[in-house]
Each structure stands twice: as structure tokens, then as C-alpha cells.
N, C-alpha and C positions, 0 to 999 in steps of 0.2 A: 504493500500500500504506500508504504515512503517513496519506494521507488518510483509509482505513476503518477505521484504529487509532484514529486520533481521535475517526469519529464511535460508535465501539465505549464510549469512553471517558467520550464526552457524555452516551451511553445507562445506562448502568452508574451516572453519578451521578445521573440523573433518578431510576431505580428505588431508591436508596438515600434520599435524598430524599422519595421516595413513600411511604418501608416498606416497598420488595419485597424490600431487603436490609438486612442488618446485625443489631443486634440488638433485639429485643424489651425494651417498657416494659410493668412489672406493674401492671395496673389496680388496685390498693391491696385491702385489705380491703373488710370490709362498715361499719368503722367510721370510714371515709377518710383513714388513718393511712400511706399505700400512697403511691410516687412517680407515681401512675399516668399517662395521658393524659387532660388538662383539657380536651380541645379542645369538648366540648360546655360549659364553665362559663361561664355568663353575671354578669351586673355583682353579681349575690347571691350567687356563690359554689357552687351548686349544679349539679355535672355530670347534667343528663340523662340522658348514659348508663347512669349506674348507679342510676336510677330505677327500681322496681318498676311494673308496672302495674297493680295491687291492692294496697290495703295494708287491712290486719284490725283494724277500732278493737272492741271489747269494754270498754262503758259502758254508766252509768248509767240508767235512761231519763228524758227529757226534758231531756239532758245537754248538747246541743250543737245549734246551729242549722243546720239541715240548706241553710241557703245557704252558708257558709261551706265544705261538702265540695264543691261545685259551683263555689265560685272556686279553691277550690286545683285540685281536676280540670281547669278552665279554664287557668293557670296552668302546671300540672306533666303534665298528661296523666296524673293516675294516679286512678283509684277508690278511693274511700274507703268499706268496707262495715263498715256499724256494726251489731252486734248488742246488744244491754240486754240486762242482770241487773237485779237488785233490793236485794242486799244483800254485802260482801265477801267473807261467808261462802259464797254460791252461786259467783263468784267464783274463788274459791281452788280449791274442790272440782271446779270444770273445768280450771282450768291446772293442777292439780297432776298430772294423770293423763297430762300430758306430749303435744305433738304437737296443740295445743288450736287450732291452724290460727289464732292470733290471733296480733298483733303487739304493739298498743299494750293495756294496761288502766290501770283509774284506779281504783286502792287506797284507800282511807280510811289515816290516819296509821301507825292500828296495825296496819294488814293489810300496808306497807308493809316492817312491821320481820318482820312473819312471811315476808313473800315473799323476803330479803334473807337468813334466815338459813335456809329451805329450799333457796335455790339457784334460786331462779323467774325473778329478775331479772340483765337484762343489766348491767354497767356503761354508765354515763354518756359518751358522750365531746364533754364541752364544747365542745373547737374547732371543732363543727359547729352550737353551739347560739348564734348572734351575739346573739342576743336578748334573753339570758337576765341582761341589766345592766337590762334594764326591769323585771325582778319585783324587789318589795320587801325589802329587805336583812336585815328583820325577819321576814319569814317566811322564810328559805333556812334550812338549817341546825340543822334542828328536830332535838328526841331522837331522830325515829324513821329518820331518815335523815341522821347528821352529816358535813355537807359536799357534801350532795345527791351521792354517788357513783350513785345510783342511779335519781334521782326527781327530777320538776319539778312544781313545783304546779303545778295547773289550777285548782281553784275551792278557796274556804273560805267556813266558812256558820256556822250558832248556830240548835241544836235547843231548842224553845220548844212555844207552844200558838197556832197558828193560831185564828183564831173571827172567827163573823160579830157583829157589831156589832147587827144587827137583834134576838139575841135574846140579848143582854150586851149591852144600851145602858149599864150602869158598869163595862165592860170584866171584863178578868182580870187577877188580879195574883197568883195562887198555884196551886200543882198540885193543892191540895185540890177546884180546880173540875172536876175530871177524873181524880179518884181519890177523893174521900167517897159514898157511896151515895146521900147524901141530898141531894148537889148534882145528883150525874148519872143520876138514876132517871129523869127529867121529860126526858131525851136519852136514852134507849134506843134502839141501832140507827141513832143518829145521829150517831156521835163514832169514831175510830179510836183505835188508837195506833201505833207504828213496828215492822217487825217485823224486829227487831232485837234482836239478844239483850246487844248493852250499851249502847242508846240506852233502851227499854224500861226495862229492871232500873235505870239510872242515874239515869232521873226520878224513880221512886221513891225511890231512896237519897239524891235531894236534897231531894226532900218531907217524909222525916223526919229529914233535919238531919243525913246522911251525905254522903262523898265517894263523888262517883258510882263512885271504884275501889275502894271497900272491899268485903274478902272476910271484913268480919268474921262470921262464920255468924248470930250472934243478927240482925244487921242484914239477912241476907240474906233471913234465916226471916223477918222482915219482910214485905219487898219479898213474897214469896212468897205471903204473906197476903191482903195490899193488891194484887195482879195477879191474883189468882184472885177473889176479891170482885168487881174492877171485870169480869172476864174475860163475866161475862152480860150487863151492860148496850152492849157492846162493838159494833159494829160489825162490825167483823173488824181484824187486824192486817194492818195496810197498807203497803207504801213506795212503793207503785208509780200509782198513779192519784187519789192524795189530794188533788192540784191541782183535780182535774175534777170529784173530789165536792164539793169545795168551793164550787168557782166556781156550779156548781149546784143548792146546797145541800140536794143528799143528804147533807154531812156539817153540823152546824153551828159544830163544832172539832174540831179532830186534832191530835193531839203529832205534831209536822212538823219536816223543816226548815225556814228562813227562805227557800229560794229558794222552793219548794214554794207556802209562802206569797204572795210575789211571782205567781208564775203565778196562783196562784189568783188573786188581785188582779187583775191586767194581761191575762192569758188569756196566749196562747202558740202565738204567729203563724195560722198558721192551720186551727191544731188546737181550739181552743174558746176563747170570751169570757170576759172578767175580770167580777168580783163587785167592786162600788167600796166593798163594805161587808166585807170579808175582813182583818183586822187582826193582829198578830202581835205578841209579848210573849215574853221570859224572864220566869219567876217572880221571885218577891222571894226563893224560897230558891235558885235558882239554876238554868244549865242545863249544854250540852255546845256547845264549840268544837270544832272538827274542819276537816281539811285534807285533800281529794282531791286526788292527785296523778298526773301523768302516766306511765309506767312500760313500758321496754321487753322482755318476755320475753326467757331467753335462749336460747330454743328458734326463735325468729323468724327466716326467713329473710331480710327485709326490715329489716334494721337501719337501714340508710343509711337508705331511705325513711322508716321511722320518726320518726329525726332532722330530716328534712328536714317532713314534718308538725310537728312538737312547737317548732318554729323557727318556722314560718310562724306556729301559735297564738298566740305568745307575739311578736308583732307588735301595738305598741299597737293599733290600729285594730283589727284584729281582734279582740284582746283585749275590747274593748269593744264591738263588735258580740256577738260572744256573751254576753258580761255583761246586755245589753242583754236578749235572748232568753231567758237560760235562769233570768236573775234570781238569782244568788247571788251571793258578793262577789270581782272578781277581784284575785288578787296582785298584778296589772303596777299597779305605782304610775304607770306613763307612761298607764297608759287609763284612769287613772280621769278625768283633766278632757274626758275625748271621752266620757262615759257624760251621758245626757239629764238635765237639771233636775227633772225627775217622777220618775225614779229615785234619781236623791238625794234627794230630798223626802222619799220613802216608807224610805230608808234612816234618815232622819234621827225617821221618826215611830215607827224600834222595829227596821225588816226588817236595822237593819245593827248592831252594837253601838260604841258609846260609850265614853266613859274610864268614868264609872260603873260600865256593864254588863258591862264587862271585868274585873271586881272577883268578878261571880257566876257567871262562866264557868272550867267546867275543861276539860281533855285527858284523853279515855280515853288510858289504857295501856298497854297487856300484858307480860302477865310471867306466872312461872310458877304464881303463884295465883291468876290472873283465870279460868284455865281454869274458875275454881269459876260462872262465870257461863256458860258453852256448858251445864255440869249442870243448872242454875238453869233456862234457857229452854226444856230439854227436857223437867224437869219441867211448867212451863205451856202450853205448846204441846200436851202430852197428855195434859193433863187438860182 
């Protein structure tokens, strides 16, 4: 009878030991803030278990190197399905309406501060983002997001006038070349601009010697003038495939951004050829600095995962694999010495800005008077 107490007793502690008895440990939250079980966490820190197997990226297009979804897949067993927009305004008007099946999006500065005071974004939660000592100290912490509670950059860029060199052999050095009639008649149907309702309005308000955020009406009634004038010789308003008319030269210049530019330049792996004649410039009256940033809804079931992506990014190496790809400028100061010698070259001949050219760059804003520019673009857009 001692005998079958004991082995009663042997048994009793295996199944305890195993988890068949005692009590239960809570797998943590979705922001891994939870005592839970690590047992799948490997030498990175990141438990498998609570890995989603789909995660929702909603970007930019031409945003991200689509090898880099295929090593993290490799890596985490999880899909990355990416849909593109075009501008943060389209953006907005789809998370806003709640239930938007996406996880991760990537705001522009000020769409940033709109998504933050509607309620769209998740908080932050650092202790899961180790990598976030690699981005530059100088870009954290910006007006539209102070202390990054809610946002990590991903790319930052400088809206300018792409052009082909073949037929501006003395270059460009002002926005007159792409807003006087009597420059851009002889480019009819050749030339874009951004369709964009404060990149658009803003070059103009640099062209006559405005800050690209003034609502002052006489300046706007401007702008308004000088956008519908240039509106016939036009192309169409573009954000979305201006690399590839480039490269092609269906366009011969475009108000673009500077990665935009770079594609056009380089091409874009093996989506189409670069044009080595594709050049890119700020005016001499100035242009637009601007910061896309990472951001996680807070309607996302996949938080953890989210984190667990936005960590892996922001991995020098990777960081600069994409930088490589998508051609705009990345934050991680540790990826910049791993970005190719042609790409610096070409940053250094205009596609990246300088202590000078930091002089004629501003930051859209928002605030309760810019609304005057959603009015503004909807007058030109329909007429």
C-alpha cells in the first residue's frame, strides 16, 4: 500500500509539472505587457505563439520591397498582404469608417496628428520595439507626434520637380518652369503634378514667395489662378505611377517626390528600367519636407504582430535594403553606411537635401485653418 501511495504521488507531480494541474499563466495582452508563457521566445525576443498568421500593411504604392515581406514570412511564418493608396486623404476616409481589416498604415506627418486626435491610432508600446535606438534622434519626436506615442518613421523624402535632362540640358532651378504658360505650353500633356491637395497648393505658394501653410485668402486666390491656368496644359494629377512615366518619358517632369525621382532614375527591381537622364531639384524658392510614418490602428487585431513587423523594419540591414528599393531617405542612421555608393552619389547630386537645401524646405501642418486648402483643391479638381 506505501508502495502505490508513492507511485500515486510520483504521478501527481509529473502532471503538475506538465500543466495538467495547478494553476494557469495568462498569455499577456496583444501589447506583450502580460506575465504570459515564453516558451516559444527565441534569442530576438519574439514569442511565436502569439504571432498572427496574416498581418494587413495599407501603403503607399511603390513603398516597400516586396523581398523583404518574403524574408520576414521566411523568418516568422506570417503573410504580409499589402494593399496601396495614393494619397492620406484616401487613406483616412477608409480607416475612418472603422473595421478597415488593416493593421499597419503609413500616414504622412500631418495625417499623423489627424489620426491621433480622431482616435484611429493604437498607442506605441516600445518594449517590443528593440530597434528603435537605430533611427535618428533628430527625426523622433516631431510636432506631429511628440515623443512618438504613437508612430515610427519609415521613410522621409523632399517634394521638388523631377525632369529629364534630354530636354532641360540647363537644368531647373525654379517652379516658374512648371507653372508660367509660356514655359510649359511646348510640354503639353507631358508634365504632371501631385494630386495632392497640400503638396499641389504648396508649390504654388512657394513660387510666389508664400509659406507653403498660409491661408492667407489673397494668396490662396492666387494659387487658385496659377493651378487652373496651368490645369490645360496638364497631364493629369498624379501620385501614383509618375516613376514609370518618367522612366519612359511619357512625362518629361513632374512635381514629384524625390524617391519617385530615384525610381525613375534606377527603375524598380523588376517592375521597369531606370532613365540615367531623370534629375531632380528643389526650386530656389523652395519646396516640402515631409515624414511617412509607421502606425498601428487601434481597431487591429494583430497588435503584437504589428510590433513584431515595425521591429524587424527598422533593422539596419533591412532598413537599407529597402532604402535601396524604394529610393527615398531612410531615418535608421545605422543603415545609412550599408546603402550602395550610387545611391549616395545620386543623393549627393540633389535626390537627398543638404545643409543649404534645408534652408528652403518647410513642414506642412494642420491646424484649424488649413482646412481652407481641402476647399481650395475641391474647387480645382472640379473645375
Amino acid at each position: 500500500m506505501q508502495m502505490l501511495r508513492l507511485l500515486v504521488l510520483v504521478l501527481l507531480l509529473i502532471l503538475t509539472a506538465c500543466g495538467g494541474g495547478g494553476a494557469t499563466t495568462s498569455p499577456g495582452n496583444e501589447y506583450g505587457t502580460g506575465s504570459g508563457d515564453t516558451t516559444q521566445t527565441t534569442g530576438d525576443g519574439v514569442d511565436r505563439s502569439r504571432l498572427s498568421d496574416t498581418l494587413y500593411f495599407y501603403n503607399w504604392s511603390d513603398y516597400i520591397d516586396p523581398a523583404i515581406l518574403d524574408q520576414f514570412k521566411a523568418e516568422y511564418g506570417v503573410e504580409v498582404v499589402v494593399d496601396t493608396y495614393d494619397s492620406n486623404e484616401d487613406m483616412l476616409a477608409k480607416v475612418r469608417a472603422g473595421n478597415s481589416g488593416y493593421d499597419i498604415v503609413v500616414p504622412s506627418d500631418y495625417a499623423v496628428q489627424i489620426m491621433v486626435a480622431e482616435g484611429l491610432a493604437a498607442p506605441i508600446d516600445k518594449s517590443l520595439l528593440t530597434n528603435l535606438v537605430h533611427i535618428d534622434p533628430n527625426l523622433l519626436d516631431q510636432y506631429f507626434d511628440k515623443g512618438n506615442a504613437y508612430s515610427v518613421p519609415y521613410m522621409y523624402g523632399i517634394t521638388g520637380i523631377a525632369y529629364n535632362t534630354k530636354f532641360f540640358p540647363n537644368g531647373i532651378d525654379s517652379w516658374a518652369a512648371i507653372f508660367e504658360p509660356d514655359q510649359i505650353a511646348q510640354f503639353a500633356g507631358k508634365f504632371s503634378m501631385l494630386d495632392d491637395a497640400r503638396e499641389t497648393p504648396g508649390a504654388a505658394l512657394r513660387y510666389i514667395g508664400q509659406s507653403l501653410n498660409s491661408t492667407d485668402p489673397a494668396a490662396l486666390e492666387r494659387v487658385k489662378e496659377i493651378l487652373l491656368t496651368q490645369k490645360q496644359y496638364l497631364a493629369a494629377y498624379n501620385s501614383s505611377d509618375v516613376n514609370r512615366k518618367l522612366a519612359s518619358e511619357e512625362y518629361v517632369m513632374a512635381h514629384a517626390w524625390s524617391g519617385t525621382a530615384m525610381q525613375a532614375r534606377n527603375g524598380l527591381g523588376d517592375e521597369f528600367s531606370g532613365n540615367p537622364n531623370i534629375a531632380f531639384v528643389i526650386p530656389k524658392e523652395g519646396g516640402m519636407i515631409w515624414m511617412d510614418n509607421l502606425v498601428i490602428l487601434k481597431d487591429s487585431p494583430n497588435a503584437y504582430t504589428a510590433h513584431v513587423f515595425i521591429n524587424f523594419l527598422m533593422r539596419p540591414e533591412i532598413s537599407a535594403q529597402n532604402t535601396e528599393y524604394v529610393g527615398y531617405l531612410t531615418p535608421n542612421k545605422d543603415a545609412l553606411p550599408l546603402i550602395s555608393a550610387e545611391v549616395r552619389e545620386l543623393y549627393a547630386q540633389g535626390f537627398a537635401p543638404d545643409d543649404a537645401m534645408y534652408q528652403r524646405l518647410e513642414w506642412a501642418v494642420r491646424n484649424e485653418g488649413t482646412t481652407a486648402f481641402d476647399d481650395l483643391w475641391t474647387e480645382i479638381k472640379g473645375e
